[in-house]
C-alpha positions, 0 to 999 in steps of 0.5 A, spaced: 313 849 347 309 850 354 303 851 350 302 846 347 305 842 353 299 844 357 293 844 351 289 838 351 286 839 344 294 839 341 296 831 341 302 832 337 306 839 336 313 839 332 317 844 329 319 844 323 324 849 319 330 853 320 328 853 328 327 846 328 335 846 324 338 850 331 333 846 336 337 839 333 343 843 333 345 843 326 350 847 323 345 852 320 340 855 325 335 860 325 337 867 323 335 874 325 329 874 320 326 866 320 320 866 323 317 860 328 313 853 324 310 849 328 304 844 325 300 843 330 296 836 329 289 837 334 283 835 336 279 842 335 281 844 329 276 850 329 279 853 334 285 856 330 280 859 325 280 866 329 285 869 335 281 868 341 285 862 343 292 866 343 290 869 350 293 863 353 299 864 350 302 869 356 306 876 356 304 875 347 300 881 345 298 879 338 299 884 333 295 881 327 292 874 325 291 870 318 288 864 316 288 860 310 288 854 306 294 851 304 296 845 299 292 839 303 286 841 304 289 844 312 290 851 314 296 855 314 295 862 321 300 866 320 301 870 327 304 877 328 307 878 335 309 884 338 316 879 339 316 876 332 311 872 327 309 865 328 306 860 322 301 854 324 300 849 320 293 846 322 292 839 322 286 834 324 287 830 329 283 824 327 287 825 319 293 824 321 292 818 326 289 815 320 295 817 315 299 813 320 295 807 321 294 806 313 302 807 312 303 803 318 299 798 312 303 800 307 297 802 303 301 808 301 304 804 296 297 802 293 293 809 295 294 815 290 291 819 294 295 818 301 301 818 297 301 824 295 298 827 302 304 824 305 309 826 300 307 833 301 308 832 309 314 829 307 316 835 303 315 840 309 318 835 314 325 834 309 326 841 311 329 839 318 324 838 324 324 836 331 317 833 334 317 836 341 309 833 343 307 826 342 312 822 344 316 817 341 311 813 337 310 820 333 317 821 333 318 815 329 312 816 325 315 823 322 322 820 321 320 814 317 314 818 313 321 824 312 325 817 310 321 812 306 316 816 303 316 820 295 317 827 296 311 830 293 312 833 286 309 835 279 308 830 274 309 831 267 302 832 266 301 837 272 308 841 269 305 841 262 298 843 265 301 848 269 306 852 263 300 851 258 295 856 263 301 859 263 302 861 255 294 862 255 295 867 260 302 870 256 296 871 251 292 874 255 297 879 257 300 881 251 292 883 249 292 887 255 297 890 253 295 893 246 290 895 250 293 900 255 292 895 261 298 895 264 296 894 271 293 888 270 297 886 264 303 886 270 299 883 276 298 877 270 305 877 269 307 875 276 302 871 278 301 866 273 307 866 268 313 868 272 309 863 278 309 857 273 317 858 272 318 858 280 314 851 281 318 848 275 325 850 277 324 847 284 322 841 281 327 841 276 332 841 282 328 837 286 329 832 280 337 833 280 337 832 287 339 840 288 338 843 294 331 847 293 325 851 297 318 852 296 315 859 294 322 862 290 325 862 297 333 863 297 334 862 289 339 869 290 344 864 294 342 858 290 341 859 282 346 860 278 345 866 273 342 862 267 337 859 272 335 866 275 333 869 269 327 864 269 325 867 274 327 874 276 324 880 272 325 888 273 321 891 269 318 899 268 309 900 268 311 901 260 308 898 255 315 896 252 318 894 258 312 888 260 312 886 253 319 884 254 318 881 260 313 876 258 316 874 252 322 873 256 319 869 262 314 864 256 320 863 253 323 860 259 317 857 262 317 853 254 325 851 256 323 849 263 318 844 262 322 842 254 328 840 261 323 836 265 318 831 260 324 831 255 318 835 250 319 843 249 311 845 247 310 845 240 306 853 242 306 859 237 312 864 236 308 870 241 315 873 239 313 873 232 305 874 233 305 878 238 298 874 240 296 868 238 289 870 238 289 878 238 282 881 240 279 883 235 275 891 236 267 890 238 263 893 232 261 900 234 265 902 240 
């Protein structure tokens, strides 16, 4: 806090998340392994591309340092201090100025594309926040984007899309398998099937009003048995076992968008097929 106090290109800075919670003095706070979340909204976004600027941050040694892009289009910076770790949404200055003029215009009930960007700040703002640089004006801004503006979501065509890559890639990983390719077949599992049932069932609990996180976070305390089946696998490096598993976790995602557009996919049985399109041996080889 008295970083961005005293840094001149840092306009606004707000907490968000679990430390925000304990600074509002909610009954929740922050807990041993919760990291700090700060947005930083500056005129020098460049600035936090590398970890030069981590020098004015007195008696911190930094351990390591990421960069990334995040939903948006803004970059995430992932910070590893030696007394805990820091994550930095970076926003520019002149965007979000502009953001809260057109809403102050009401243009976001007329601009798709603003409403989804202020939905998806909502949606990180909704998790708790205190803004402790910018003063009143911002405060409000934040307030009544958290209160008045639609909480990004899928749309039914961006769930049907999303559990339609997913079964080409159920696909995909059961011909892996009848290859031998069980490294990869098992990477492809977690990273498009079993991810596309984590973004549903956030936004089937978003739908319903349930209490969710972004990214599977929690879903140990907050998914009863039935709905973590969706999502939690155990599976060995065998053949059998990822079978199984995919046809499981397909399953799934054919019974997760079935509950969110009102309409289960009309796709092949993998379970019966084994693949819907198994590859055929190349002439020769």
């Amino acid at each position: 806090m008295r970083w961005t106090e005293r840094t001149a290109d840092v306009r606004v800075a707000t907490i968000f998340g679990s430390h925000a919670r304990a600074l509002c003095g909610e009954a929740q706070p922050a807990d041993a392994w919760s990291d700090v979340d700060l947005q930083i909204v500056t005129t020098s976004p460049a600035v936090y591309l590398n970890r030069s600027w981590t020098a004015a941050l007195e008696g911190e040694t930094v351990q390591a340092y990421a960069a990334r892009p995040v939903f948006g289009g803004v970059q995430k910076i992932t910070v590893l201090f030696a007394s805990g770790e820091a994550d930095l949404v970076i926003i520019p200055y002149r965007r979000l100025r502009l953001g809260r003029l057109l809403f102050a215009l009401n243009l976001h009930k007329h601009l798709k594309g603003l409403r989804k960007g202020l939905g998806e700040f909502a949606l990180v703002m909704s998790f708790g926040h205190k803004v402790i640089k910018g003063g009143a004006g911002w405060a409000d801004f934040y307030a009544r984007v958290v209160k008045e503006v639609e909480l990004a979501h899928l749309s039914d065509d961006e769930a049907i899309a999303l559990a339609e890559n997913a079964y080409v890639d159920a696909v995909s990983v059961l011909n892996k398998l009848s290859r031998g390719e069980l490294v990869a077949a098992q990477r492809w599992l977690h990273r498009s099937i079993i991810e596309a049932n984590f973004r549903m069932m956030h936004e089937t609990r978003v739908r319903r009003r349930l209490v969710s996180y972004p990214d599977g976070r929690r879903v140990e305390q907050i998914l009863g048995p039935s709905e973590l089946s969706a999502v939690r696998f155990e599976t060995a490096l065998t053949e059998p076992s990822l079978r199984a598993a995919t046809l499981t976790a397909i399953s799934a995602t054919r019974t997760l968008l079935g509950e969110l557009t009102g309409q289960p996919p009309t796709w092949p049985d993998l379970a019966a097929n084994g693949a819907a399109h198994p590859i055929a041996p190349t002439p020769g080889r």
